[in-house]
C-alpha positions as a printed Julia matrix, in Angstrom:
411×3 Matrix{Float64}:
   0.0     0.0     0.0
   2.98    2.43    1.02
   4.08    1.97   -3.05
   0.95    2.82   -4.25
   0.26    5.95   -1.85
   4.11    6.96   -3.23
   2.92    6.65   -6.89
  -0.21    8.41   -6.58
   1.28   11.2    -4.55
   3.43   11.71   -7.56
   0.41   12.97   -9.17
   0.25   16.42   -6.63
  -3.07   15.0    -5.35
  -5.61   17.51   -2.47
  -6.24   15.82    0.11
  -9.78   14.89   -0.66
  -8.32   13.22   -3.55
  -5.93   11.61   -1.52
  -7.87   10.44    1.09
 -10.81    9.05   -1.21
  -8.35    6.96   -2.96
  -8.35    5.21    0.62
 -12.12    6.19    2.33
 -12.63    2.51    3.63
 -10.06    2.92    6.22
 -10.12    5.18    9.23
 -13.66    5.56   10.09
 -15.19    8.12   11.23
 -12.98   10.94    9.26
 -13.79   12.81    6.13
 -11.63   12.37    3.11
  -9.55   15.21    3.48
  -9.19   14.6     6.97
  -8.22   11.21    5.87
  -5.73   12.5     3.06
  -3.79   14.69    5.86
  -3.11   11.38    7.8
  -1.47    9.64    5.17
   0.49   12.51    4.2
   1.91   13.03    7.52
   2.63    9.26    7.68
   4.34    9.49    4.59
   6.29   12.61    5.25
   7.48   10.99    8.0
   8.58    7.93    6.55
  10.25    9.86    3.42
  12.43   12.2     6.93
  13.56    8.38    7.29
  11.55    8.6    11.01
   9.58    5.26   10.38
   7.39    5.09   13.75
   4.77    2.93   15.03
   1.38    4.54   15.1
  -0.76    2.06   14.91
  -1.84    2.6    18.82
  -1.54    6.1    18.3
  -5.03    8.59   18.07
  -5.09    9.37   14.39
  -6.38   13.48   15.42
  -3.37   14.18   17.05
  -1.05   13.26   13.82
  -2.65   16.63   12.39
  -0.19   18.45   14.76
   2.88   17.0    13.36
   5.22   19.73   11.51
   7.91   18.74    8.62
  10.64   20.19    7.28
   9.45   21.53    3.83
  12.09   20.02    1.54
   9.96   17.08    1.81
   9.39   18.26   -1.49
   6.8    15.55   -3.0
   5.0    14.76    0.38
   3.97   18.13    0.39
   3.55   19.77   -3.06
  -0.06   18.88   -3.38
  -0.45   21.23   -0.26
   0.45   23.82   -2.59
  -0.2    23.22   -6.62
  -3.48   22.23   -7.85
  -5.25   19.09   -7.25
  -3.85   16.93  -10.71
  -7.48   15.16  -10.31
 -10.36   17.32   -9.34
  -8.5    20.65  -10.1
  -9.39   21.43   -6.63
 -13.21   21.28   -7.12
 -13.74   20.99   -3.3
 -12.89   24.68   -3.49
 -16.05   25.68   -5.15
 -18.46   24.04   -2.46
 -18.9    27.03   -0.22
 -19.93   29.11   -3.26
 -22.25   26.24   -4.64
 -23.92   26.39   -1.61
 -24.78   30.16   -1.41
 -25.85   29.7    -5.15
 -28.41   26.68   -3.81
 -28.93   28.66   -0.85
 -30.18   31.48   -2.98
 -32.26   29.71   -5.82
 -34.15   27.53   -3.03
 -34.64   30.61   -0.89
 -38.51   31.1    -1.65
 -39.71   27.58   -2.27
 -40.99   25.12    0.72
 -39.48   21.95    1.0
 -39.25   19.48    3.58
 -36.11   17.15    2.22
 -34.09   17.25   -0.43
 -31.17   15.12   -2.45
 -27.86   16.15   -3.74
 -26.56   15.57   -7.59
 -23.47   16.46   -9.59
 -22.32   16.78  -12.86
 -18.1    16.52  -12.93
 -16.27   16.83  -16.29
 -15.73   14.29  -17.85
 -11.73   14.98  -17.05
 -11.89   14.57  -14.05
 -13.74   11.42  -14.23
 -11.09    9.77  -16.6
  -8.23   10.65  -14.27
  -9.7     9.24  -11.07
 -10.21    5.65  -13.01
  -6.77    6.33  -13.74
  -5.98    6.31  -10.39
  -7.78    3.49   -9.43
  -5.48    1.55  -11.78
  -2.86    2.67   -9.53
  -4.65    1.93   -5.77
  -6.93   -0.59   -7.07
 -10.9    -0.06   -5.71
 -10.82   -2.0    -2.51
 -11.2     0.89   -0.18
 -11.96    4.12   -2.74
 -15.03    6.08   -3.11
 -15.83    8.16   -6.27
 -15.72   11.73   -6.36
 -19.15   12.67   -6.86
 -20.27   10.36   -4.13
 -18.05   12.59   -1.66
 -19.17   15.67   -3.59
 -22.99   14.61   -3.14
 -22.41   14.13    0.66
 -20.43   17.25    1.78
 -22.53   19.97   -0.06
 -25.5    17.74    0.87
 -23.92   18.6     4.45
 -23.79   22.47    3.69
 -27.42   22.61    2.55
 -28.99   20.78    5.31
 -27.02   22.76    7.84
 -28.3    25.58    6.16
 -32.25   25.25    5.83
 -32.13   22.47    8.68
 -33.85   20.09    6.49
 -32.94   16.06    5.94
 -31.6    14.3     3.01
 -34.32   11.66    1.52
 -32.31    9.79   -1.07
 -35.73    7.68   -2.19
 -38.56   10.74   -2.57
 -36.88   13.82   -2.19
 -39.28   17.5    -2.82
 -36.07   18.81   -4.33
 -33.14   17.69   -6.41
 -30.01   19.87   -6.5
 -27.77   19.26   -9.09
 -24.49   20.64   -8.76
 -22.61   21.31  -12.16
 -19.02   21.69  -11.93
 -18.8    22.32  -15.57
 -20.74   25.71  -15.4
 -19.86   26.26  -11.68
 -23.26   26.5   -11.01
 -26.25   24.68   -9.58
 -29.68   23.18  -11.33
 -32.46   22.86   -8.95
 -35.66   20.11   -9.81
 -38.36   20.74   -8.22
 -40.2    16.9    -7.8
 -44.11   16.86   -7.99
 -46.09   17.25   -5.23
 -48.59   14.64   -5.07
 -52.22   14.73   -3.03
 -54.61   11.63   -2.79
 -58.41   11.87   -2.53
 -61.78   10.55   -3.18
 -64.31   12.04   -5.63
 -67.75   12.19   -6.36
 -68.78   13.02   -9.82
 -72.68   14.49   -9.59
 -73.43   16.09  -12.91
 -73.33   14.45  -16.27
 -71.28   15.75  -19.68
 -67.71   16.13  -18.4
 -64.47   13.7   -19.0
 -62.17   12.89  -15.93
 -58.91   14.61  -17.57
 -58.42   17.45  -19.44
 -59.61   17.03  -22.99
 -57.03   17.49  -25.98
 -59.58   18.91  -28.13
 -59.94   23.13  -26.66
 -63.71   23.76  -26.19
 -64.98   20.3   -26.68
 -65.9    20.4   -22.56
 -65.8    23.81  -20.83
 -64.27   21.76  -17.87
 -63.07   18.19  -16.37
 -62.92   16.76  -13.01
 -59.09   17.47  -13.33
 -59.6    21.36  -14.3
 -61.86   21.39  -11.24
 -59.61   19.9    -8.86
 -56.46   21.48   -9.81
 -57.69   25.33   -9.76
 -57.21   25.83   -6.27
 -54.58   23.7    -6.07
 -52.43   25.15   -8.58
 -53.32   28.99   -6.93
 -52.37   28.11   -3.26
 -48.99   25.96   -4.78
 -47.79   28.23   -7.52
 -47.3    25.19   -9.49
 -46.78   25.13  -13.41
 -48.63   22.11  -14.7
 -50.57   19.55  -13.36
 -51.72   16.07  -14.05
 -55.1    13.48  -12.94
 -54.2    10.02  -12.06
 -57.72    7.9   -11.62
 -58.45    4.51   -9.82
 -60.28    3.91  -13.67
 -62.57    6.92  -14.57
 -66.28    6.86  -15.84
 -67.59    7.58  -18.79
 -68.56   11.57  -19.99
 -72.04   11.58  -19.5
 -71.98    8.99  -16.43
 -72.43   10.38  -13.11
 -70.04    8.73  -10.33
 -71.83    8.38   -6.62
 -69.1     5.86   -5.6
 -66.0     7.11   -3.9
 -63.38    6.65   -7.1
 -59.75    7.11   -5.74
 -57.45    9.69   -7.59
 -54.24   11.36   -7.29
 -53.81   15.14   -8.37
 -49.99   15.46   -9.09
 -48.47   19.47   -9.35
 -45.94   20.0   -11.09
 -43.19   22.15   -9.92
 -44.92   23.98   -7.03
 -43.46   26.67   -5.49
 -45.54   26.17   -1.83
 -45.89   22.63   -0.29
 -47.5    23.6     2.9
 -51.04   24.21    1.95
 -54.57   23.71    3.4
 -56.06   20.61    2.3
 -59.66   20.55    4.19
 -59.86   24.55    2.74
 -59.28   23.44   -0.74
 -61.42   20.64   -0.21
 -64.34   22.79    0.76
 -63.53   24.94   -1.9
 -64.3    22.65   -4.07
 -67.18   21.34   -3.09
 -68.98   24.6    -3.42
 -68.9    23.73   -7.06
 -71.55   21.37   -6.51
 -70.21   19.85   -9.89
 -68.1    17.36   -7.93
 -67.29   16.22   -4.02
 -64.09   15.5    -2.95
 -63.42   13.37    0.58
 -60.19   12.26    2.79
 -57.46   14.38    1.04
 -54.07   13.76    1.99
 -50.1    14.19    0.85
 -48.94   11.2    -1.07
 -45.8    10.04   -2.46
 -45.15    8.71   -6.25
 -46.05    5.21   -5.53
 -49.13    5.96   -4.62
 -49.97    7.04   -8.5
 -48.3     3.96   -9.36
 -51.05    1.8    -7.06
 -54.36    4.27   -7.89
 -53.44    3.54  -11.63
 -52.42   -0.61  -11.19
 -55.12   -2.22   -8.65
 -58.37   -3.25   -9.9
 -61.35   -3.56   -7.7
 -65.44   -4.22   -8.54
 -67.83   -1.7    -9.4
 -71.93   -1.49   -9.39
 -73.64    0.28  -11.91
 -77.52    1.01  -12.41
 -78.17    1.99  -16.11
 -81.72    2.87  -17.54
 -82.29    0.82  -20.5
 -85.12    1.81  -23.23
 -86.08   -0.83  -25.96
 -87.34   -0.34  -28.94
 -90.55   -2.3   -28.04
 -92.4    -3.62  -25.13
 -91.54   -6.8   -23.28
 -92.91   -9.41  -21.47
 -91.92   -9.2   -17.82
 -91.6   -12.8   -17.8
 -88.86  -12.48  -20.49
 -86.42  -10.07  -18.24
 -85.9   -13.89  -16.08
 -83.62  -14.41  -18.85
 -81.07  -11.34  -17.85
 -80.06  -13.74  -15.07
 -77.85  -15.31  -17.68
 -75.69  -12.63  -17.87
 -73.99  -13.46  -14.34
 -71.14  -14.81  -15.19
 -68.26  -14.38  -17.99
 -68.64  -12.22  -20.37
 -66.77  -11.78  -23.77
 -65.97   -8.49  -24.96
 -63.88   -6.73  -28.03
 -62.9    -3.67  -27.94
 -65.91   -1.77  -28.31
 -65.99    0.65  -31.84
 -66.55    3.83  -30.17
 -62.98    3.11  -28.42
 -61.11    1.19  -31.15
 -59.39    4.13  -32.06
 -57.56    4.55  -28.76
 -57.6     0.6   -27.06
 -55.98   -2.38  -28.76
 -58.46   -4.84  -31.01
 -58.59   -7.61  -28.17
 -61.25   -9.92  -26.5
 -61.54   -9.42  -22.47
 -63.31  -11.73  -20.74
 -64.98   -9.72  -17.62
 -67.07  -11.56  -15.01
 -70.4   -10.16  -13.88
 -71.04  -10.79  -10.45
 -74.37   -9.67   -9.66
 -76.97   -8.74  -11.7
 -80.72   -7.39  -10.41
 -83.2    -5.55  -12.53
 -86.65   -3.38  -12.22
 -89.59   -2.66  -14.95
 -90.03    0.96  -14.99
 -91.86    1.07  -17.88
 -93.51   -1.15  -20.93
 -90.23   -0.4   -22.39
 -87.99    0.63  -19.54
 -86.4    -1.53  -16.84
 -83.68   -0.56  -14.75
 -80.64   -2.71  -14.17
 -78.04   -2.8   -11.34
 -74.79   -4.44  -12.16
 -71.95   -5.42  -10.29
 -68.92   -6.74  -11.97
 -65.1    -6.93  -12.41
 -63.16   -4.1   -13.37
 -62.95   -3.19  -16.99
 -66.39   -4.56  -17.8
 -68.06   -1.98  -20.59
 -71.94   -1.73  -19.24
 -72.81    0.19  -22.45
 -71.93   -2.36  -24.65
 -73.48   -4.95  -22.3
 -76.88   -3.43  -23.01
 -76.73   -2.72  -26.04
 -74.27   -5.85  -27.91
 -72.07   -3.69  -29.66
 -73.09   -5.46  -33.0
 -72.23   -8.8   -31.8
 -69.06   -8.04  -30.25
 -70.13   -8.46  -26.48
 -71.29  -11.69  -25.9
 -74.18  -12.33  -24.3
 -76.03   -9.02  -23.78
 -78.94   -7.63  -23.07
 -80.55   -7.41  -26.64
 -79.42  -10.65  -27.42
 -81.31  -11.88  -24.82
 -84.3   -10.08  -24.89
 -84.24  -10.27  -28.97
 -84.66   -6.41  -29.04
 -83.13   -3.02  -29.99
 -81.16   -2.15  -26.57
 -80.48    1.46  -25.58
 -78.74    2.31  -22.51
 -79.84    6.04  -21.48
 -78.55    7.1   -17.91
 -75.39    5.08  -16.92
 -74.62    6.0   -12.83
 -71.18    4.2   -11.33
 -72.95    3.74   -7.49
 -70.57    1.83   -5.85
 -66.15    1.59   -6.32
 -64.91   -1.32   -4.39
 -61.08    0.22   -4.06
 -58.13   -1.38   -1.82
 -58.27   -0.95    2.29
 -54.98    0.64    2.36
 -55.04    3.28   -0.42
């Protein structure tokens, strides 16, 4: 080891450079402090003073003085760092740049990033040629850690290296620092009461004068100062269905400026719409979008079906045959957007009311992913069996209500 710490010293190494090369040993110290150690070992070993420290407190070696002909012990002391071209020097200013930029946005954690040149990160595999990689660490891992040090000393707020509110990314290359500001995510239930508008924004301007997204993410986007913003649904009803169940959702901002905002205020807020009710709002991380939009659970629908003449009520005994599987392909009015498959959905339980010579009213509960339009009405033979197959008639399904969203315990 001696022979390799010679070599590499060669190279006019600072001592964070020096020390990394060797961060496995010595606990407890940081890098430079490290780096000063084995200088001062080697200094004394080049003065031809070989001692035995290996019982002695590695802190009080940082007293030790040299003569200063000791020419290549101590040159890296004073010429720039052959490696890092003595990066660590920029840290302090990094951090007042961070310190700055972050100065007006709330944030409870945060995670460090770097970008070194590409230099630098040649030379220090170099090196590792040299020492081999049993004890180093790489440079931006110590970079990440010591200005993750400065920040969090200076807004007193913890590193979260697996959901951090902000990224800072320090870029050595323009001496200057990129800060990402990470979604802020809020969980709810919703209530859709009134008929005629989609779940997310449409594509199409003026199609819908509004979506339950548009509604939701008004307030939210005014009390965060956010500059996008996006509707994650536990599945989503159709345009002109109402939704009395409690559907799950996740309202992700993008880039918010505020984080610590009034939840059961917006809430209210937006339940004077009358248009939709929201319930149980609460902060969220990323999985939980991943979850809303992955789980499946069962639904109950009640759709009012008109036919296009009267039946027999002893003929609606045969709708009992639709509990059970049914076969579905993709439905036309959604080809354009779903793949051409067959799904095989299970009705569960099926109960039904004559309203009307021509009327009846059906509650349905099934699977998810079961379409209830095409149930009724066949979809020219592509849902099998149906409702006008059945019942040998013209099918129309005219008020479609989701009343019931069977969603996980812990979302």
């Amino acid at each position: 080891m001696i022979d390799k710490i010679t070599k590499i010293l060669d190279k006019s190494l600072c001592d964070h450079c020096l020390g990394r090369s060797y961060a496995q040993l010595l606990y407890g110290h940081r890098n430079d402090e490290r780096g000063k150690f084995i200088r001062t070992v080697i200094a004394m070993m080049i003065d031809g003073k070989m001692i035995d420290y290996s019982n002695m407190n590695p802190n009080n070696f940082y007293g030790f003085t040299f003569k200063q002909n000791k020419e290549f012990a101590v040159k890296t002391n004073k010429e720039k760092c052959w490696l890092c071209n003595d990066i660590f020097d920029n840290m302090d200013s990094l951090a007042k740049k961070a310190e700055k930029k972050l100065g007006k946005i709330d944030f409870n954690n945060f995670l460090v990033g770097s970008k070194v040149p590409e230099e630098v990160l040649e030379k220090e595999e170099s090196l590792w040629e040299i020492t081999g990689i049993e004890y180093v660490e790489s440079i931006k891992a110590e970079i990440n850690r010591e200005l993750g040090k400065k920040l969090g000393f200076i807004f007193r707020k913890p590193t979260n290296f697996k959901n951090p509110e902000i990224v800072v990314l320090a870029d050595f290359d323009k001496k200057d620092v990129d800060v990402q500001i990470n979604s802020l995510y809020v969980f709810g239930y919703y209530q859709k009461l009134i008929r005629g508008i989609p779940q997310c924004k449409w594509g199409t301007p003026g199609k819908y004068k509004t979506s339950i997204q548009e509604i939701i993410a008004k307030p939210f986007m005014k009390a965060t100062k956010g500059k996008d913003n996006a509707m994650h649904g536990y599945g989503r009803e159709d345009v002109d269905a109402r939704c009395f169940g409690w559907r799950p959702f996740v309202i992700e901002i993008k880039e918010p400026q505020k984080r610590y905002i009034d939840l059961k205020h917006i809430q209210k807020e937006i339940n004077k719409t009358k248009k939709i009710r929201l319930n149980k709002l609460r902060f969220v991380d990323r999985s939980t979008v991943v979850r809303v939009k992955t789980e499946k659970g069962d639904k109950t629908y009640k759709v009012i079906v008109e036919f296009d003449k009267k039946i027999d009520k002893k003929n609606l005994k045969k709708l009992k045959e639709l509990i059970g599987t049914i076969s579905q392909r993709t439905p036309v009015r959604v080809a354009h957007r779903r793949a051409d498959l067959i799904r095989r959905r299970i009705v569960k339980e099926l109960r039904y009311k004559q309203i009307g010579s021509k009327k009846i009213e059906l509650t349905i509960k099934s699977n998810a992913g079961l379409y209830i339009k095409e149930l009724v009405t066949g979809d020219e033979g592509r849902t099998k069996p149906s409702v006008a197959e059945l019942l040998n008639v013209k099918a129309v399904p005219k008020e479609l209500d989701v009343i019931k969203i069977e969603s996980p315990k812990n979302l």
